[in-house]
C-alpha positions as CSV (number, residue, x, y, z in Angstrom):
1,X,95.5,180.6,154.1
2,X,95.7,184.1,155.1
3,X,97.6,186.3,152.8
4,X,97.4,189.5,154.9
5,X,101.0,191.2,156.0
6,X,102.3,189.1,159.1
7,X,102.6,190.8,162.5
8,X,104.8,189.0,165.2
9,X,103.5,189.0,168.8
10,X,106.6,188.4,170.6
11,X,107.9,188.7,174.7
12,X,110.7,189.1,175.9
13,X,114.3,187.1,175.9
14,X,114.3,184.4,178.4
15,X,110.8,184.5,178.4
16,X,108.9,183.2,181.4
17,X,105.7,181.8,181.7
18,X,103.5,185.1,181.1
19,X,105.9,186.3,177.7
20,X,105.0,182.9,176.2
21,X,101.4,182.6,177.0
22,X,100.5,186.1,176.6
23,X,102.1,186.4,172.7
24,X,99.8,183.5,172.0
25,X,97.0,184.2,173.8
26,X,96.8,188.0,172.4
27,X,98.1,186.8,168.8
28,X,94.4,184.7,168.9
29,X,92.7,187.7,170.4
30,X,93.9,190.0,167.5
31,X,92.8,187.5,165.0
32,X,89.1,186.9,166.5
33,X,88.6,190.9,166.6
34,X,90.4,192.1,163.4
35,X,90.3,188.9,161.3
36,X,94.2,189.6,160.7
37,X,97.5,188.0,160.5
38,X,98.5,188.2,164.1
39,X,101.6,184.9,164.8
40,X,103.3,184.4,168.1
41,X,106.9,184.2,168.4
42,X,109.6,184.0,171.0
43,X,112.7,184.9,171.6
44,X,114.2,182.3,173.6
45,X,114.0,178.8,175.3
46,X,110.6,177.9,177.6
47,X,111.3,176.8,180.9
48,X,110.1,173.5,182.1
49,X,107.0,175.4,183.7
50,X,106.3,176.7,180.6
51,X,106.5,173.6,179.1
52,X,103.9,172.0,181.5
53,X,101.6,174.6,180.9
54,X,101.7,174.2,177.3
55,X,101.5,170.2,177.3
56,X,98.7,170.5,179.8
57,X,96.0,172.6,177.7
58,X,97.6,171.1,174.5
59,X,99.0,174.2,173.1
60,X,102.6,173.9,170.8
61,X,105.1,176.6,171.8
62,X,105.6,179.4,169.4
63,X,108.4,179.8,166.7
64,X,111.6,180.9,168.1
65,X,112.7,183.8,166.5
66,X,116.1,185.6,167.5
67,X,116.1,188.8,165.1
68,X,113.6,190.9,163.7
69,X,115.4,192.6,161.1
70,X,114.3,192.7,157.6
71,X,114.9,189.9,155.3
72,X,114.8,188.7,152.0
73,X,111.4,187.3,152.5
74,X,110.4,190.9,153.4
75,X,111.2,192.2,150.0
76,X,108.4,191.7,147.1
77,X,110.8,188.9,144.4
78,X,110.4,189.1,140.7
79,X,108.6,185.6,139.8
80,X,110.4,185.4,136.7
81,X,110.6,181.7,135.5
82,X,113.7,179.9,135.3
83,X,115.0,178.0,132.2
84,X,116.6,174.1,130.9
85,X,120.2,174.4,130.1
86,X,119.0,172.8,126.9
87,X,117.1,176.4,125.9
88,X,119.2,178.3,122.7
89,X,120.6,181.6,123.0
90,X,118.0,182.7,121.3
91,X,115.1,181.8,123.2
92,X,117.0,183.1,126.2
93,X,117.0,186.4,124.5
94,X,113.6,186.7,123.2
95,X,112.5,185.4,127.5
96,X,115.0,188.4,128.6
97,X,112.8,190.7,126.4
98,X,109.9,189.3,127.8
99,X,110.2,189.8,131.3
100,X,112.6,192.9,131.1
101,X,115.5,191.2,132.7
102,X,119.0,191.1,132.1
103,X,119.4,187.6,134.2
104,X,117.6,184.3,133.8
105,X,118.3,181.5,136.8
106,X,118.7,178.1,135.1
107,X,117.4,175.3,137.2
108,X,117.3,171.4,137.0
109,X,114.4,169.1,136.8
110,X,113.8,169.1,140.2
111,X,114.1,172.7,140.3
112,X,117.6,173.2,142.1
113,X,119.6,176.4,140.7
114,X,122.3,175.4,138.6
115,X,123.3,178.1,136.9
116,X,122.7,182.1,135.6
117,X,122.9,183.4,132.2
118,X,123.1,186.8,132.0
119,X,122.7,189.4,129.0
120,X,126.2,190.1,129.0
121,X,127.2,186.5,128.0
122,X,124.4,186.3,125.2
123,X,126.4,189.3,123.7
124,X,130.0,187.4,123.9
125,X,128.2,184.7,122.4
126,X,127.9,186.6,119.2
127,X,130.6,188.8,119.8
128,X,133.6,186.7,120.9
129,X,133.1,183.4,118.8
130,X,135.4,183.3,115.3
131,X,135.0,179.2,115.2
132,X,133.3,177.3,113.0
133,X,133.5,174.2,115.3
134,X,131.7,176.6,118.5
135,X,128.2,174.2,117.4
136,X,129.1,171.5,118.0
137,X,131.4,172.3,120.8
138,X,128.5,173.4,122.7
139,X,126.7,170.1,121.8
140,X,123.5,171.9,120.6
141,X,120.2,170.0,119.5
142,X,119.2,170.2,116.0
143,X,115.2,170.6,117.7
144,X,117.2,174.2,118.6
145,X,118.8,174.7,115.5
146,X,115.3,173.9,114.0
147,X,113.7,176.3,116.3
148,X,115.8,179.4,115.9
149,X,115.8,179.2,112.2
150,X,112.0,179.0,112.1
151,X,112.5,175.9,109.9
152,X,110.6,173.0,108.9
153,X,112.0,169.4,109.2
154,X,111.7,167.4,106.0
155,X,113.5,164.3,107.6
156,X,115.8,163.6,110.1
157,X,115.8,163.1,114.5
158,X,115.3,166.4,115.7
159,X,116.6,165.0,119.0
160,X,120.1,164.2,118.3
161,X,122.7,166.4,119.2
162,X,124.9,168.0,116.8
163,X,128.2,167.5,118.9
164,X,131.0,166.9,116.2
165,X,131.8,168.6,112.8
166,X,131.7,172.4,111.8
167,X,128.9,175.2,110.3
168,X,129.9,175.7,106.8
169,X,128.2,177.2,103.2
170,X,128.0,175.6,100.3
171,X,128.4,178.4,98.1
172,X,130.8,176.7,95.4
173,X,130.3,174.0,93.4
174,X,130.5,170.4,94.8
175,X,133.9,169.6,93.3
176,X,135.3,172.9,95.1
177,X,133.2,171.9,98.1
178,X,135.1,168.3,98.4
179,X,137.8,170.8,100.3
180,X,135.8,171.9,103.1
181,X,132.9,169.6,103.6
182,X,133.4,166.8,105.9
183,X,131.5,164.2,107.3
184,X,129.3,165.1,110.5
185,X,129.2,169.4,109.0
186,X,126.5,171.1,108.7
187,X,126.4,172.7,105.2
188,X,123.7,175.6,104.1
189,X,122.4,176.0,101.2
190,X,120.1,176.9,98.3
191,X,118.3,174.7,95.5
192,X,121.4,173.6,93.5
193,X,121.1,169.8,93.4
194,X,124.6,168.9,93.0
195,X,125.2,170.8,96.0
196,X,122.6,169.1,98.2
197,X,123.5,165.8,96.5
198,X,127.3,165.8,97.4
199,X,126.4,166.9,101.1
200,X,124.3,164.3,101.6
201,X,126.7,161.5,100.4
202,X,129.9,163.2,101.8
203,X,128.2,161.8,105.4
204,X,126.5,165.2,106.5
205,X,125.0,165.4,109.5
206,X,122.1,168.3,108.5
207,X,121.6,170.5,105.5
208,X,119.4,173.4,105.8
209,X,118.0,175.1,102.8
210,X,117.8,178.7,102.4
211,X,114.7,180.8,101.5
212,X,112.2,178.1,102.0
213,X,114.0,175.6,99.4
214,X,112.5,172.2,98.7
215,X,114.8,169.4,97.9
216,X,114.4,166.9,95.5
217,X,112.7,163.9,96.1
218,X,116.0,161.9,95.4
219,X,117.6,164.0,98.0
220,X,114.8,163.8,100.3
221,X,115.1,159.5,99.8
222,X,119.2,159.5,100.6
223,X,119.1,161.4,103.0
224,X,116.8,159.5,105.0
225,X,119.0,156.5,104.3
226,X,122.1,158.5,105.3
227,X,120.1,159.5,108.5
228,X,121.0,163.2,107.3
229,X,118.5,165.8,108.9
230,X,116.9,168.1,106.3
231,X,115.5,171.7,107.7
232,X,114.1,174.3,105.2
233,X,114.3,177.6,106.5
234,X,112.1,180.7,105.3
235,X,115.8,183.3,105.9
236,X,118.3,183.4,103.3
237,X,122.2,182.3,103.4
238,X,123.3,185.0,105.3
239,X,120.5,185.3,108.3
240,X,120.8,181.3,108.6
241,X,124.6,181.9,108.9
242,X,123.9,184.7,111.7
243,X,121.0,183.0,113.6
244,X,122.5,179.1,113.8
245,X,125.3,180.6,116.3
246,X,122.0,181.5,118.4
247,X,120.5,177.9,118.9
248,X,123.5,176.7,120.8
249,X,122.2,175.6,124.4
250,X,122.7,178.4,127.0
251,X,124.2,175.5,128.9
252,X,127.7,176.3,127.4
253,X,128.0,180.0,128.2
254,X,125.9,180.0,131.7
255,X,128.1,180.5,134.9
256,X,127.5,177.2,137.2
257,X,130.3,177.8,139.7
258,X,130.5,180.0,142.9
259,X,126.7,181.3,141.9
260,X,125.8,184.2,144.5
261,X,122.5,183.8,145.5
262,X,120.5,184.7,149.1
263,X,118.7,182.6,151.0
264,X,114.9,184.1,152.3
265,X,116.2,184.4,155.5
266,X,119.2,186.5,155.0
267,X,119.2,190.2,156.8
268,X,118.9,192.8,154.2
269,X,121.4,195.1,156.0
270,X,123.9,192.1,154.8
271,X,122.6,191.5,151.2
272,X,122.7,195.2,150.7
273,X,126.7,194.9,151.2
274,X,127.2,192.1,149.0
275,X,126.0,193.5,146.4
276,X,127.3,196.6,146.7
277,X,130.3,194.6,145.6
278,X,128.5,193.4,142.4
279,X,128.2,194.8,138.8
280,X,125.0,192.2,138.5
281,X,121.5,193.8,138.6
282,X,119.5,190.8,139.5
283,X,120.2,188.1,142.1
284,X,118.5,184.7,142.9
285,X,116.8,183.9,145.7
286,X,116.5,180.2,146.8
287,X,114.9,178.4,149.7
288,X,117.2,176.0,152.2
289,X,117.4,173.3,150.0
290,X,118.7,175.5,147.1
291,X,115.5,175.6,145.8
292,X,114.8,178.9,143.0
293,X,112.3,180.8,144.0
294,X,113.1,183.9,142.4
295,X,114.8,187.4,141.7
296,X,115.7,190.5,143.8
297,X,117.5,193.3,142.1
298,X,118.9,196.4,144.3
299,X,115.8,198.4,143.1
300,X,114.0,195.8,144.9
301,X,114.3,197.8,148.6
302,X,112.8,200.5,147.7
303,X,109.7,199.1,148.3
304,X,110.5,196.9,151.3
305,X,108.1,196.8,154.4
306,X,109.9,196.3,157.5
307,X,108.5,193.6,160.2
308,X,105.5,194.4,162.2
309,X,105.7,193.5,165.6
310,X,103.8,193.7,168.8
311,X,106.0,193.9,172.0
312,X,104.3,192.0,174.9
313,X,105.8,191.8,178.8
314,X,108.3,194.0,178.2
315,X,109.4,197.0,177.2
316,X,113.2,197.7,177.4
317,X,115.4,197.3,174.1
318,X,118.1,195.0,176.0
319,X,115.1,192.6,177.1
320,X,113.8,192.8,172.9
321,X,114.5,190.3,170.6
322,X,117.2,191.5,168.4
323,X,116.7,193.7,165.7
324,X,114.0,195.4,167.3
325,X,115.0,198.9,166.6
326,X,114.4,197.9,162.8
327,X,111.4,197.0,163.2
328,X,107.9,198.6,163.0
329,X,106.8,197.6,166.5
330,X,103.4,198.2,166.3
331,X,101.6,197.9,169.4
332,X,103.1,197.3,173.5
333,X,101.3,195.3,176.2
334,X,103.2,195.4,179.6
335,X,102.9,195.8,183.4
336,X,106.4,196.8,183.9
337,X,108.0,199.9,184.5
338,X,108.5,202.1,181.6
339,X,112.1,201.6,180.0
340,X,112.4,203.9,177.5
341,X,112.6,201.6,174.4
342,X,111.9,204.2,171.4
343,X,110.0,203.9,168.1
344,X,109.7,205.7,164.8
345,X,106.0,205.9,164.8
346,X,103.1,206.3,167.3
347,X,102.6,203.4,168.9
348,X,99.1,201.5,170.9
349,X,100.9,201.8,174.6
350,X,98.6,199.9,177.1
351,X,101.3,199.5,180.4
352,X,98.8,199.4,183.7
353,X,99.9,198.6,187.3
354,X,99.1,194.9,187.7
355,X,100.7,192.1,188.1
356,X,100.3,190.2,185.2
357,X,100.5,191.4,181.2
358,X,97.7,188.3,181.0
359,X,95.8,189.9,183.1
360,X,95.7,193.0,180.2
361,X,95.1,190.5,177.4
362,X,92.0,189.3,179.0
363,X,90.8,192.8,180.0
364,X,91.4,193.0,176.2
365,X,89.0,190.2,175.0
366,X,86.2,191.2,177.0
367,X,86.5,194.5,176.0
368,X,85.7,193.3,172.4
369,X,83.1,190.6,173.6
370,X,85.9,187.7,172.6
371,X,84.6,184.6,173.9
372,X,87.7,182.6,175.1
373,X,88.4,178.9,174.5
374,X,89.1,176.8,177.3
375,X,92.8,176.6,175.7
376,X,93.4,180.3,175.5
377,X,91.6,180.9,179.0
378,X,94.3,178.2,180.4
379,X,97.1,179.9,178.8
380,X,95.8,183.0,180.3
381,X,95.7,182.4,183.9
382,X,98.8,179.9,183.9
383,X,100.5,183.3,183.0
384,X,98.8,185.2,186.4
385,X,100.2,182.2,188.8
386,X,102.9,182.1,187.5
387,X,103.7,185.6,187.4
388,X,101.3,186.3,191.0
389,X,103.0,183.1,192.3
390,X,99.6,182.3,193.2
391,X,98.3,185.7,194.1
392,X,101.6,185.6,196.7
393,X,103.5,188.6,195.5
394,X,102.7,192.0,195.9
395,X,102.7,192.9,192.5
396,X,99.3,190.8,192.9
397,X,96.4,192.9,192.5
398,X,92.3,192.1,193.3
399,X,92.0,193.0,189.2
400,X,94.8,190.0,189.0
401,X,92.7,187.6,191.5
402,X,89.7,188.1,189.7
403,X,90.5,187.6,186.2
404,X,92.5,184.7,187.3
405,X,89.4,183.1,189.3
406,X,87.5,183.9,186.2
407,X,89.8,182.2,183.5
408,X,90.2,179.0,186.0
409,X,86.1,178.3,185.4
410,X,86.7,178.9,181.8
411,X,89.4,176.6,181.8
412,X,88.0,173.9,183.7
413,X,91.0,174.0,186.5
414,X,91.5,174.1,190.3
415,X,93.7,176.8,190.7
416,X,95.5,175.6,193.5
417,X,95.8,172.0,192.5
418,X,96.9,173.3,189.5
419,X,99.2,175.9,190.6
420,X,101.1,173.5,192.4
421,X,101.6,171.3,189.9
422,X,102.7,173.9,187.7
423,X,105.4,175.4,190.6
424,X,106.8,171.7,190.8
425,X,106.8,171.1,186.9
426,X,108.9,174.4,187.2
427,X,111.3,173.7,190.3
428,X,112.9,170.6,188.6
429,X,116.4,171.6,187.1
430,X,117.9,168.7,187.8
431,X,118.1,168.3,183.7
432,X,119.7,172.2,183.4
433,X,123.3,173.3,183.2
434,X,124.2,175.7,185.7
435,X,124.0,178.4,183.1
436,X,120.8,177.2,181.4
437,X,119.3,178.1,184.7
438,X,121.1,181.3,185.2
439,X,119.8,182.7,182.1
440,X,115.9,180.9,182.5
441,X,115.3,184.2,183.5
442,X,117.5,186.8,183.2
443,X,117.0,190.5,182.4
444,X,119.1,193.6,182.2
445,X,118.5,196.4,183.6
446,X,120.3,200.4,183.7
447,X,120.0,203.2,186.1
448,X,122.4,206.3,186.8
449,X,125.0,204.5,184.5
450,X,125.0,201.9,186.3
451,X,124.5,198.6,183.7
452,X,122.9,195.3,186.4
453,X,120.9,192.0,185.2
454,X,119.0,190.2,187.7
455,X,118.3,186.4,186.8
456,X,115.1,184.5,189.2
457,X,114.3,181.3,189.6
458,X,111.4,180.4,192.1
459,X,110.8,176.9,193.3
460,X,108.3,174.8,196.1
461,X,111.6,172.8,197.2
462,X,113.7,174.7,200.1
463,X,116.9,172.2,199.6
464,X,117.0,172.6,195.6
465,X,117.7,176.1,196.1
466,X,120.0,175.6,198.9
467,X,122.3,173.1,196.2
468,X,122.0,175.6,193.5
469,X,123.8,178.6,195.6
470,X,127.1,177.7,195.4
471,X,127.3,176.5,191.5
472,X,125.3,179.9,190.5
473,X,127.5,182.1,192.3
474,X,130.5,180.5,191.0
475,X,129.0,180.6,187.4
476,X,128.8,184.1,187.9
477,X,131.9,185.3,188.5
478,X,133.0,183.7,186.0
479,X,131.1,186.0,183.7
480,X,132.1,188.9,185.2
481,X,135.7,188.3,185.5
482,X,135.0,187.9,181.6
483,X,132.6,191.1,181.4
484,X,133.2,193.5,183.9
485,X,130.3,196.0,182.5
486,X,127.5,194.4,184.1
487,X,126.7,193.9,187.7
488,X,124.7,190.2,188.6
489,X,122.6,189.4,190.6
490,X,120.2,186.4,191.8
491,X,116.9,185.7,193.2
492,X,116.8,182.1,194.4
493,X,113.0,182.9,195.7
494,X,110.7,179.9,197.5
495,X,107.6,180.3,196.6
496,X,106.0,178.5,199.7
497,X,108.4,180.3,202.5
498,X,107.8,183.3,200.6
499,X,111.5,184.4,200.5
500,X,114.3,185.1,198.4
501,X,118.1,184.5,198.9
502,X,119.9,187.1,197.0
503,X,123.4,186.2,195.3
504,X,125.7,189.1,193.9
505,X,128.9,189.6,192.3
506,X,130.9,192.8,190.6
507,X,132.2,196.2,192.5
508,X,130.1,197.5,195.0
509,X,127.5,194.8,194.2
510,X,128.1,194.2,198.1
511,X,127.8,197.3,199.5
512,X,124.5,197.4,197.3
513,X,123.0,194.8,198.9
514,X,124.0,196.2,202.3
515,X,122.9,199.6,202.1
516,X,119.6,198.2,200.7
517,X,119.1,195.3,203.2
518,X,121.1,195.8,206.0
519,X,122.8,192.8,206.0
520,X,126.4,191.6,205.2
521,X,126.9,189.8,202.3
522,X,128.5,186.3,202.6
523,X,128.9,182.6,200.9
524,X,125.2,182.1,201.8
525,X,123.6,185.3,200.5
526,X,121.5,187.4,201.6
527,X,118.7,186.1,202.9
528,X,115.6,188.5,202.5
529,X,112.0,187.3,204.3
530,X,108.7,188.2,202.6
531,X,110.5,189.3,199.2
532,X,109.2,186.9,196.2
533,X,108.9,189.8,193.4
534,X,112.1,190.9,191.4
535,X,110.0,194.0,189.9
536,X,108.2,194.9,192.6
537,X,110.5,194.6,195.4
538,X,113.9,194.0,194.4
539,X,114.5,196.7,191.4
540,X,113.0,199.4,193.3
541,X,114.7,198.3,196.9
542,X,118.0,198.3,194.3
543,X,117.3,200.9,192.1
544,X,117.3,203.2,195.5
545,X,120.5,202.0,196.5
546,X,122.4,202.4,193.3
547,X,121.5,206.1,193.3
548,X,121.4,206.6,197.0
549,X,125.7,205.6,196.3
């Protein structure tokens, strides 16, 4: 496994064909030349052309990931172990001191977080309890009592739990002692035999013996017939009485309800305000299923690394996945126009003039002499028809065409028996909502303060598009009567007529159209021969109008 920092190769929202391919194919490129920790992501849903072209060469799609903002997995956890319920007070203490914490998670068997103990409730333990009965109460083991006395068992079932009587000394003699020695107590004390005698036959349930007494063998004898546990402890009468408050179970003082712990895939931005709100210093973290994993403290961002990411077929910030300002992007393949998305750092930049960001990511590997698989070759020029629509559009260039030709060999394919299978894989919607193929792909786009998103769909069937028209444009105004801040448009572009019926809706959005076409707009669209390319031909044909108005 490789343990190296992760960087995310990711496209853009509504990713098409060439944003999924290319984040896989140059995540496997990275890895060949730098021997790294490169993963593709992406940041929406893949289209059913997508889809084909992944099934076909045998390829899974990539993660979906919707926000790129630090998280709790980004921040370095304290591994500090987690505890039984059963442990003592004591031992809690002494693990506290250990690991230089002032919180220990308590888990279950199966490793679920059930509760916290925190330093401050180790100090009301000792500070806050004034009753003899508080042993018992808290149903503590007699293995912990033996445990935090340092004592050795001379008889008795260290297992059983000491859940009813009180902690008492036997300081007087055993006819003063008939007073406040009951059966089930606990009684400490030193070498008098009387004392030790009358305990034992008043039904006590233990009797430790101070400074490392030894009991008589009569003792020793009845009290394994009374089933009476016998522990000899090295402290005397007082540091027995101090310490035997410490074996009780943390289980009694832990908090178990309303726990606040965060999940590895909470946002820091948001853990950071919680605990803001919170006097603790250390906080679990647990996996899905509630799982411990381990610690965080608000010390704990100091050293935090934010995500590394490499933008691919894009880059605009409203096209990004979300969170990308937060991020450390650290590299940008794209063949689109530049759209001013910003970074803290310098950044690898390749944008070139072609019509495919494939096209760049197999410049790429033979730059650095990567031989391609047959997989990552198919991936590769699925991307350039898709995005050439089979060298159709003028964004096409020869460098396109040839890479293309090249990749097909490589990946054992005919392009255009494979092309059109890929376009038809692609044109059937019949299983999409009217909105699901809106937004297939959909970007956004400014100019002159003017905000405008321009969603395409391209298919081989002339009377698919035709049924589509009238759903899409009623689906969109809809969302503008709803969000008046962005103009829409629609490419509804066949790929064999080579042509594109434009749909619009918002002010002006008309007159847009118009001055850029010469055409009125009307139920049917605008019907505009010879245009297949929305970056290429529509933007810059829009673009013009928008600031010619």
């Amino acid at each position: 496994m490789n343990t190296q920092k992760q960087t995310i190769v990711i496209g853009h929202k509504n990713p098409d064909t060439d944003s999924i391919c290319s984040a896989i194919a140059y995540s496997w490129v990275k890895n060949q030349i730098t021997q790294g920790n490169y993963v593709p992501k992406r940041a929406g849903e893949i289209s059913k052309e997508t889809a084909f072209v992944l099934n076909y060469f045998g390829m899974t799609a990539p993660e979906y990931l919707s926000d790129v903002r630090t998280q709790v997995c980004d921040i370095e956890m304290r591994q500090i172990p987690s505890v039984s319920k059963s442990i003592s007070i004591r031992q809690a203490y002494l693990l506290m001191k250990e690991n230089q914490t002032t919180t220990l998670c308590i888990t279950n068997e199966e490793g679920d977080l059930i509760g916290l103990i925190t330093m401050t409730d180790i100090a009301k333990s000792n500070m806050d309890v004034y009753d003899n009965h508080i042993v018992s109460r808290a149903k503590t083991s007699f293995s912990n009592i033996a445990k935090t006395l340092d004592a050795r068992v001379l008889c008795g079932d260290l297992n059983r739990i000491f859940d009813n009587g009180r902690v008492t000394i036997g300081a007087n003699t055993p006819e003063m002692m008939v007073d406040y020695v009951s059966d089930g107590d606990i009684v400490i004390l030193g070498n008098r035999f009387e004392s030790q005698f009358f305990s034992v036959e008043v039904g006590a349930s233990c009797i430790i013996l101070c400074t490392s007494s030894e009991p008589n063998p009569t003792i020793l004898e009845r009290a394994k017939e009374k089933g009476c546990v016998i522990l000899s402890s090295p402290y005397d009468s007082y540091t027995v009485a101090r310490l035997i408050n410490q074996s009780m179970p943390i289980e009694y003082f832990m908090t178990s309800k309303n726990l606040l712990a965060f999940d590895m895939e909470d946002f820091t931005d948001e853990v950071k305000e919680v605990m803001a709100k919170e006097r603790h210093r250390y906080f679990p973290v647990v996996d899905h299923s509630g799982k411990y994993l381990g610690m965080i403290s608000k010390r704990s961002f100091l050293a935090m690394e934010k995500k590394q990411v490499i933008l691919v077929d894009h880059n605009e910030k409203n096209q990004a996945v979300d969170g990308v300002e937060c991020a450390d992007i650290q590299e940008i393949i794209d063949h689109h126009r530049l759209g001013g998305l910003q970074s803290i750092n310098p950044v690898l930049f390749r944008n070139q003039p072609l019509g495919c960001t494939a096209t760049i990511v197999y410049q790429i590997s033979q730059e650095n002499k990567v031989t391609l698989t047959k997989e990552i070759a198919g991936l590769l020029c699925s991307a350039i028809l898709s995005d050439t629509l089979m060298f159709r559009s003028p964004t096409c260039t020869a460098v396109d065409k040839a890479a293309a030709q090249e990749l097909a060999k490589i990946a054992q394919i005919d392009i255009e028996e494979y092309s059109q299978a890929m376009f038809e894989a692609g044109s059937d919607l019949s299983s999409k909502s009217t909105e699901e193929i809106f937004y297939q792909d959909y970007k956004t786009f400014s100019t002159s303060g003017v905000n405008f998103g321009v969603g395409q769909i391209t298919s081989v069937s002339k009377s698919g598009l035709q049924q589509m028209r009238t759903k899409l444009l009623q689906l969109m105004r809809e969302k503008y009567e709803r969000d008046s801040s962005t103009l829409l448009f629609f490419m509804l572009t066949n790929i064999i007529e080579e042509s594109t019926i434009l749909l619009c809706c918002g002010d002006h959005s008309e007159e847009l159209l118009k001055t850029a076409y010469h055409q009125e707009f009307s139920e049917e669209g605008i019907l505009v021969e010879g245009m297949v390319s929305r970056k290429k031909q529509f933007l810059p044909d829009l673009i013009a109008a928008i600031q010619q108005q």
